[in-house]
Z-matrix of the N, CA and C atoms (Angstrom, degrees):
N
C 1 1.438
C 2 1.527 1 110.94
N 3 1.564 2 117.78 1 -40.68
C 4 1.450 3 101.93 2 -160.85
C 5 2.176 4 81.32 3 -130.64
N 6 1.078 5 80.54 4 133.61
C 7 1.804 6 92.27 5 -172.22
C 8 1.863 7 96.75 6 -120.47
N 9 1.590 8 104.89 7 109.06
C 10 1.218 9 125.02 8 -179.33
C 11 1.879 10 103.84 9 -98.54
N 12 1.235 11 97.05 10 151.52
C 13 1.838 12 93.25 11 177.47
C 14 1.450 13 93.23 12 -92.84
N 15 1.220 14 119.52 13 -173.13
C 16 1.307 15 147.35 14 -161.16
C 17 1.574 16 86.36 15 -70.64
N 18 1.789 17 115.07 16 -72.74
C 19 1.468 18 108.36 17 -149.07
C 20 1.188 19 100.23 18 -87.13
N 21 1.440 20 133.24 19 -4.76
C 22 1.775 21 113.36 20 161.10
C 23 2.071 22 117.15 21 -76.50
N 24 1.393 23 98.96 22 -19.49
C 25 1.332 24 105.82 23 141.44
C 26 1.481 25 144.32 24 -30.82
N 27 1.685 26 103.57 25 -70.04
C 28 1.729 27 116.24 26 -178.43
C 29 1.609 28 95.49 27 -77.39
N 30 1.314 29 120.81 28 -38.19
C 31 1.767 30 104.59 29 -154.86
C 32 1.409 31 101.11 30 -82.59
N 33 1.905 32 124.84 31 -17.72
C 34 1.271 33 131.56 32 -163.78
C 35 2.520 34 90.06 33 -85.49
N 36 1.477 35 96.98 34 -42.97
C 37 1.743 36 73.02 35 167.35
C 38 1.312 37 111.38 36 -127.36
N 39 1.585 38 114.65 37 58.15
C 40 1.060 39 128.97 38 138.13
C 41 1.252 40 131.96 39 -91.91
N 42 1.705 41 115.15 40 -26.15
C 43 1.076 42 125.13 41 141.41
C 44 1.438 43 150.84 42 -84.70
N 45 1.463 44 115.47 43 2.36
C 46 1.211 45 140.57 44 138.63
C 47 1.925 46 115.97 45 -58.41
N 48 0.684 47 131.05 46 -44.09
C 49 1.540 48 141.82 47 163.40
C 50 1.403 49 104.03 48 -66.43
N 51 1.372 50 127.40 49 -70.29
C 52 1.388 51 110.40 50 -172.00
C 53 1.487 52 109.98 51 -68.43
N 54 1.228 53 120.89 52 -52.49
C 55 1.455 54 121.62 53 -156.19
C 56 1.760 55 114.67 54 -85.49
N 57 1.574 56 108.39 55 -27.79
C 58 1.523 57 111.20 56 -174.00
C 59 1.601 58 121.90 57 -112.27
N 60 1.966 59 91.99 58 0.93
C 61 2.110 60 88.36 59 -164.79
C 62 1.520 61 80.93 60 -102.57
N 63 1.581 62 123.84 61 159.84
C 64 1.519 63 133.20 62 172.02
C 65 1.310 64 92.14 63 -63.70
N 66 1.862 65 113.45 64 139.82
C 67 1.298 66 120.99 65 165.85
C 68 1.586 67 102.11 66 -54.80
N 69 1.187 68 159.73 67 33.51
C 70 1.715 69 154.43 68 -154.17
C 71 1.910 70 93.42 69 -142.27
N 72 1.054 71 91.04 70 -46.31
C 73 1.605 72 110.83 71 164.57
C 74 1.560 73 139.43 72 -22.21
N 75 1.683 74 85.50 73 -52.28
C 76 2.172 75 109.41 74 -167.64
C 77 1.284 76 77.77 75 -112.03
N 78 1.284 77 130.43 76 56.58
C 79 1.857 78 113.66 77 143.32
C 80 1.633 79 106.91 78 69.93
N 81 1.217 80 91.76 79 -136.42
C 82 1.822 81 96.05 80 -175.33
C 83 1.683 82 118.06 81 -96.76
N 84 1.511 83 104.58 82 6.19
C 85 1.296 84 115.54 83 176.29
C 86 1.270 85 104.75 84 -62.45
N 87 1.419 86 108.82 85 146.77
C 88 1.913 87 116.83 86 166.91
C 89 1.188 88 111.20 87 -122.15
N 90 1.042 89 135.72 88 106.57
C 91 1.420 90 135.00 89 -174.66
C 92 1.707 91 111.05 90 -108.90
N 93 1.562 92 120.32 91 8.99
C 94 1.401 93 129.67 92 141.39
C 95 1.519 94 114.99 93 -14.54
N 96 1.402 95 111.69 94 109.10
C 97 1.833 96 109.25 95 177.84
C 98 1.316 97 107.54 96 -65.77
N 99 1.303 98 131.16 97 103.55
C 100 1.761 99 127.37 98 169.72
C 101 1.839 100 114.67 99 -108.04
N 102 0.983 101 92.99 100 161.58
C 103 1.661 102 88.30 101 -164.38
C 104 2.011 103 85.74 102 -93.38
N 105 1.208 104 97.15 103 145.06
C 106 1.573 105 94.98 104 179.28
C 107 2.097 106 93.20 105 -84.86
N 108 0.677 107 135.62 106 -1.71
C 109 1.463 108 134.17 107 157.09
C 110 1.330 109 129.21 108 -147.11
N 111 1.378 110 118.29 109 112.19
C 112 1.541 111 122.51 110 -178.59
C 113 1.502 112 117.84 111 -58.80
N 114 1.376 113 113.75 112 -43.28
C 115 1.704 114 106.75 113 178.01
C 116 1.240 115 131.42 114 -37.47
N 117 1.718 116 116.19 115 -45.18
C 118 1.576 117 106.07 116 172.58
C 119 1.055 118 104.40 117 -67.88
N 120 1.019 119 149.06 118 -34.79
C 121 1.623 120 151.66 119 -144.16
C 122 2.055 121 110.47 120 -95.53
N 123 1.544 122 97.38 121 1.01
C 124 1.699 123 106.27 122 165.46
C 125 1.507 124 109.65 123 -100.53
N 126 1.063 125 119.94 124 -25.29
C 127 1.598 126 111.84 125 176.94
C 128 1.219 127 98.48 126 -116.84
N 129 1.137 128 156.67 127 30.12
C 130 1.333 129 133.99 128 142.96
C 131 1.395 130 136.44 129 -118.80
N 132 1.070 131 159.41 130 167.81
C 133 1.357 132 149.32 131 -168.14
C 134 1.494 133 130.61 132 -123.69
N 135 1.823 134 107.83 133 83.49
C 136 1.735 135 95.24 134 -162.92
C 137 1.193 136 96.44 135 -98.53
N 138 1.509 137 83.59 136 165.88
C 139 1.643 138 110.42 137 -171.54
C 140 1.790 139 99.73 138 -137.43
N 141 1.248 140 120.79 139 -3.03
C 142 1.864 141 110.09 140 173.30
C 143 1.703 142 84.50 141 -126.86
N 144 1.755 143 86.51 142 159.15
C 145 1.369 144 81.89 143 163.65
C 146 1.878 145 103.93 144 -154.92
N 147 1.070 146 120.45 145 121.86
C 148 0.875 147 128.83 146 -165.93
C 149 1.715 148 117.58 147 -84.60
N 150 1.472 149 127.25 148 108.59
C 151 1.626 150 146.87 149 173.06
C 152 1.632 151 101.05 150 -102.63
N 153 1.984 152 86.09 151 125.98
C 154 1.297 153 84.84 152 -165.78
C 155 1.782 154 81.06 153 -127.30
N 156 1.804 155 109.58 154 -169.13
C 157 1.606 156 117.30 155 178.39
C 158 1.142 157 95.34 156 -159.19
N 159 1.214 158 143.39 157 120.64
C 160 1.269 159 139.65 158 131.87
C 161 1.700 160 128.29 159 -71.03
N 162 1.419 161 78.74 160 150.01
C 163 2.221 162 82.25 161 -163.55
C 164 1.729 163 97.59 162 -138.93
N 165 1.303 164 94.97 163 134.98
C 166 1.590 165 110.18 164 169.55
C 167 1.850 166 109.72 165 -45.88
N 168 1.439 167 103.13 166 111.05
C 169 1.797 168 93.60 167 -175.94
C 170 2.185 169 102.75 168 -62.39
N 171 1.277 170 125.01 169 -22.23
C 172 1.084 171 94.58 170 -173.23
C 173 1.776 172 101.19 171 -111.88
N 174 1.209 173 133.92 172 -4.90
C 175 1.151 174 124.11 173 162.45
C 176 1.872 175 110.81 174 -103.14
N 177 1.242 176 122.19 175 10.83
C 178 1.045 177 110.65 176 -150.69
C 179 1.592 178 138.98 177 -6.36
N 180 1.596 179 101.69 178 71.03
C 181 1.052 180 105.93 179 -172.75
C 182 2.202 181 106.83 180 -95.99
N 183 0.896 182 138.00 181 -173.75
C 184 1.589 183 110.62 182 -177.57
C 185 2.093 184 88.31 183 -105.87
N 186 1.293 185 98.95 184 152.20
C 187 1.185 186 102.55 185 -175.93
C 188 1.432 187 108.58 186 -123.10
N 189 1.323 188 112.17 187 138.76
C 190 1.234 189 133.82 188 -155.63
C 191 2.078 190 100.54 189 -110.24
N 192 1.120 191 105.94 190 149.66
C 193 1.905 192 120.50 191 156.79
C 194 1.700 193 87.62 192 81.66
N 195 1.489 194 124.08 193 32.98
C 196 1.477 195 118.56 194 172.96
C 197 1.386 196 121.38 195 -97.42
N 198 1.207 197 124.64 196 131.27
C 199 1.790 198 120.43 197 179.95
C 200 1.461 199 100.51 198 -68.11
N 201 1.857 200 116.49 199 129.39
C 202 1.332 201 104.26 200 176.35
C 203 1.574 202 78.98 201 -113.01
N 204 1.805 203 116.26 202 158.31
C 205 1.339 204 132.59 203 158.52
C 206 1.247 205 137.05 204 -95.07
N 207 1.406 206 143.06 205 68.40
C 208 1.568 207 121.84 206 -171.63
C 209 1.201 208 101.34 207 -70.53
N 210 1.544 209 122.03 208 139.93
C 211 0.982 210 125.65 209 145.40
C 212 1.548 211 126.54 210 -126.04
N 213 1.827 212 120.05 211 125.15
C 214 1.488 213 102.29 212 -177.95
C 215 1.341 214 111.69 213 -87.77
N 216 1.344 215 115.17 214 147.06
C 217 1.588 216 150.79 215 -157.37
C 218 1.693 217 97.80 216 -61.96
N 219 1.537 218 92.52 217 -61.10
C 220 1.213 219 116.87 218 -175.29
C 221 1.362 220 128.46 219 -50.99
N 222 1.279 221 111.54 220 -45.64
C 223 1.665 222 120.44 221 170.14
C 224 1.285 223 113.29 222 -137.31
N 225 1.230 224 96.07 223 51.78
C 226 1.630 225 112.35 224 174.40
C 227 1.704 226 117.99 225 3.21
N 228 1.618 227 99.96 226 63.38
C 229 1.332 228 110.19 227 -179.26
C 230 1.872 229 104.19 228 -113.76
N 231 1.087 230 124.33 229 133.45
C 232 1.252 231 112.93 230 164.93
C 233 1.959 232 117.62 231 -121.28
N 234 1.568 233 111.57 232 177.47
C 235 1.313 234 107.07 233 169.08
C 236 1.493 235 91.40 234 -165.53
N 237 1.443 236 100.13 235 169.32
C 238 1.509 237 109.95 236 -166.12
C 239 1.730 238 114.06 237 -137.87
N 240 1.372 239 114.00 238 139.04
C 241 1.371 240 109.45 239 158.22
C 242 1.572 241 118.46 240 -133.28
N 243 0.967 242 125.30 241 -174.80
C 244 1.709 243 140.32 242 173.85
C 245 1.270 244 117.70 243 -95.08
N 246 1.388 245 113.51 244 127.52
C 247 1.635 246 99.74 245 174.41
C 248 1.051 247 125.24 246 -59.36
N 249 1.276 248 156.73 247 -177.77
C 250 1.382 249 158.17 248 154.34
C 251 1.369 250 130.19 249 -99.24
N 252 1.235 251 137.42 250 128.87
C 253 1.565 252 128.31 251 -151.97
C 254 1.534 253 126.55 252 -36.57
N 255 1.455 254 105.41 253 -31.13
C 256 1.525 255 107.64 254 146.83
C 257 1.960 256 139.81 255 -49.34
N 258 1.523 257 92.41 256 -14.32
C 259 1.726 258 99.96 257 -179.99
C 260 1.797 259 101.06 258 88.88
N 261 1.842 260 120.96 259 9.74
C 262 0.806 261 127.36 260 -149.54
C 263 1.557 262 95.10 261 -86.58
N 264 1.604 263 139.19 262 172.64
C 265 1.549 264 139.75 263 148.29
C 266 1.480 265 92.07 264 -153.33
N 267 1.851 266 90.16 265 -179.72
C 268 1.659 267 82.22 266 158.77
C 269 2.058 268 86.32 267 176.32
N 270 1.436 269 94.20 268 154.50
C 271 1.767 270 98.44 269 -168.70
C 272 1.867 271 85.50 270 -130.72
N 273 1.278 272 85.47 271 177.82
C 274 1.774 273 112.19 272 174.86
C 275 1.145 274 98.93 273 -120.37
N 276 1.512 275 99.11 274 141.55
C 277 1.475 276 103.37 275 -168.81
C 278 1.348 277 110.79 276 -127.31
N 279 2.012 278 126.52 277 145.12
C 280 1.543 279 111.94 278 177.62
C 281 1.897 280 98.10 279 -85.37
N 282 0.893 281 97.32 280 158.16
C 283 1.837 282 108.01 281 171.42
C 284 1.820 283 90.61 282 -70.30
N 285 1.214 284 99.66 283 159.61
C 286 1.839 285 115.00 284 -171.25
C 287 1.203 286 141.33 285 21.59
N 288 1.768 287 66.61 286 56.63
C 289 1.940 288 72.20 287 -178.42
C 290 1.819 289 100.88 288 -125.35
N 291 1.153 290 104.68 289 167.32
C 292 1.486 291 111.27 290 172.53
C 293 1.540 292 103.33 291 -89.80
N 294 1.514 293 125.03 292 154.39
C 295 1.591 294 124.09 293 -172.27
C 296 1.865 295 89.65 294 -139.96
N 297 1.209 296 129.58 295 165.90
C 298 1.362 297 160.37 296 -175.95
C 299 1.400 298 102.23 297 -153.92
N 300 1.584 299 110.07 298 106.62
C 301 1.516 300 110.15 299 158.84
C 302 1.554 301 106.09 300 -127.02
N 303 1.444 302 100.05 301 131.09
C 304 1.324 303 133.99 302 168.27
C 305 1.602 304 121.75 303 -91.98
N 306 1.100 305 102.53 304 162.15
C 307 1.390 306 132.01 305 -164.81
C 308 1.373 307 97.56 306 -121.20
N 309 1.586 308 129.20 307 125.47
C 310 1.633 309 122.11 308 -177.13
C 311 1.399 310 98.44 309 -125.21
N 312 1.440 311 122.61 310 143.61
C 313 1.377 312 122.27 311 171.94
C 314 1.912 313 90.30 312 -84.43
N 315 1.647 314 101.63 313 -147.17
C 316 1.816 315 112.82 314 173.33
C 317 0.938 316 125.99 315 -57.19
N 318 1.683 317 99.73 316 -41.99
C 319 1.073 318 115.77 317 -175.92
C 320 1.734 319 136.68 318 -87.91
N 321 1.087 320 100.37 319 -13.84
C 322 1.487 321 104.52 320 148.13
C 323 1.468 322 83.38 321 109.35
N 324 1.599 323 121.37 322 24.67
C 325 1.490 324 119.49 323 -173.77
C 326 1.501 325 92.17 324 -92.27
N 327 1.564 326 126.25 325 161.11
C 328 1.807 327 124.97 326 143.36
C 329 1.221 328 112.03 327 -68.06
N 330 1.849 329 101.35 328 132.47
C 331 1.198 330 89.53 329 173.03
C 332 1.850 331 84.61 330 -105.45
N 333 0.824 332 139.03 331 -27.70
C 334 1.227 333 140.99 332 -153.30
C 335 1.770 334 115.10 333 -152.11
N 336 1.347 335 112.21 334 138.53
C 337 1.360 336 114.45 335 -164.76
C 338 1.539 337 113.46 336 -159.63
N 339 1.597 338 107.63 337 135.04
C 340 1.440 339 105.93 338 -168.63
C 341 1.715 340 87.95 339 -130.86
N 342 1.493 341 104.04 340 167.39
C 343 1.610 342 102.65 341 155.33
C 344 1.170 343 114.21 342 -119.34
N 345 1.666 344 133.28 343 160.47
C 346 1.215 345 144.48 344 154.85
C 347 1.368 346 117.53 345 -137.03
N 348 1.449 347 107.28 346 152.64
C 349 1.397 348 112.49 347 174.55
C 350 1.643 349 114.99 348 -137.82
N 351 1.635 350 72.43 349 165.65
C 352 2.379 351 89.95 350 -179.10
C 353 1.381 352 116.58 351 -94.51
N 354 1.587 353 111.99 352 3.05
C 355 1.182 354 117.80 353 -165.52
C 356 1.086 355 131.02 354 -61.10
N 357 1.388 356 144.51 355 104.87
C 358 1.954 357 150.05 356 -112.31
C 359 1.427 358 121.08 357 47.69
N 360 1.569 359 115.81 358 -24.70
C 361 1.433 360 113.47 359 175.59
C 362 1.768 361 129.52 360 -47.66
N 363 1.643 362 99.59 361 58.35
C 364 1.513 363 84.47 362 -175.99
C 365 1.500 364 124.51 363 -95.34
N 366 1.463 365 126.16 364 5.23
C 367 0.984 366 129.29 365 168.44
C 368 1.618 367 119.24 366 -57.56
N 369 1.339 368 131.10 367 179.84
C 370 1.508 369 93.22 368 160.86
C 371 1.667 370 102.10 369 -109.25
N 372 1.216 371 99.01 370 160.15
C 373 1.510 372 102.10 371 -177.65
C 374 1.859 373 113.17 372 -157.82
N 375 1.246 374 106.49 373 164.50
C 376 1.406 375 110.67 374 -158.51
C 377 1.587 376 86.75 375 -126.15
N 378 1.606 377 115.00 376 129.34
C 379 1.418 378 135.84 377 -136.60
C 380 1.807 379 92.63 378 -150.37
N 381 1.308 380 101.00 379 140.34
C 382 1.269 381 121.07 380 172.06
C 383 1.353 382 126.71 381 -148.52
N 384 1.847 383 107.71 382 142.52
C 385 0.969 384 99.82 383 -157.92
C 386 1.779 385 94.22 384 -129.72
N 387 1.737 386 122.22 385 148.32
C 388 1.842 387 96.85 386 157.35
C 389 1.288 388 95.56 387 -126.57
N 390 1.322 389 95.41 388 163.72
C 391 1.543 390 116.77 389 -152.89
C 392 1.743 391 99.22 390 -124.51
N 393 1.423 392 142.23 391 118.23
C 394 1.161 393 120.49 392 167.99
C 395 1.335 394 112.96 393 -90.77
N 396 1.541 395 124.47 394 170.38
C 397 1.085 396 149.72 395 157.94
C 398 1.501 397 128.36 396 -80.84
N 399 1.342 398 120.98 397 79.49
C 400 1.438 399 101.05 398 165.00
C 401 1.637 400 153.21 399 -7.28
N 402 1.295 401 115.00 400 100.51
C 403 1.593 402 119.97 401 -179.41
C 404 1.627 403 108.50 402 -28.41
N 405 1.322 404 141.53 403 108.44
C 406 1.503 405 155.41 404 -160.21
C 407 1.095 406 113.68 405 69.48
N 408 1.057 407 146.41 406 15.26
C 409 1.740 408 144.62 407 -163.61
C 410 1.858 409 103.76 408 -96.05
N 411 1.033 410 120.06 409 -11.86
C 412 1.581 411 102.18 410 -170.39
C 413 1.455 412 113.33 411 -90.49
């Protein structure tokens, strides 16, 4: 009756696993949101927060040990984390701003790049984004 493709498949219990099974659940995985640095996060005040996944574009499988880039537009500030074996990341975000997230191979080249923005987002809210990976790029 209802004919799903492959990748509304993985992301439909990919998010059943991350978002609905008890973290006690996935074994020794921790999928706890932690900020990979506390210092910005004492003087400033977020209110979005951005969960992202990267997925293999031709297996879409989620890919894990990848440099992701935010960078804001606006004050051309950036920072970076790694996905997590889930294909998981995730940034803090200011409300109205323009964002650039990249995809980094070793070398600190793009391999891949989308934009998003906060622009009216002033409530606070928790935002998601997936990001694919280019066929040979890892």
């Amino acid at each position: 009756m209802f004919h799903f493709k492959p990748l509304c498949m993985i992301l439909l219990l990919t998010a059943f696993m991350v978002f609905l099974l008890p973290a006690n659940s996935h074994g020794n995985m921790n999928y706890e949101v932690k900020p990979e640095s506390t210092k910005s996060l004492c003087n400033e005040d977020f209110s979005l927060i951005l969960i992202g996944v990267v997925f293999d574009e031709t297996y879409r499988w989620p890919v894990s040990n990848l440099t992701i880039q935010l960078v804001d537009v606006f004050e051309e500030r950036s920072e970076t984390c790694t996905s997590k074996l889930n294909g998981q990341f995730h940034f803090y975000l200011h409300p109205d701003r323009v964002y650039k997230i990249n995809i980094l191979d070793s070398n600190n080249s793009v391999i891949s790049s989308t934009d998003f923005s906060t622009i009216n987002r002033l409530e606070p809210e928790l935002m998601r984004v997936f990001l694919t990976l280019p066929s040979g790029k890892q």
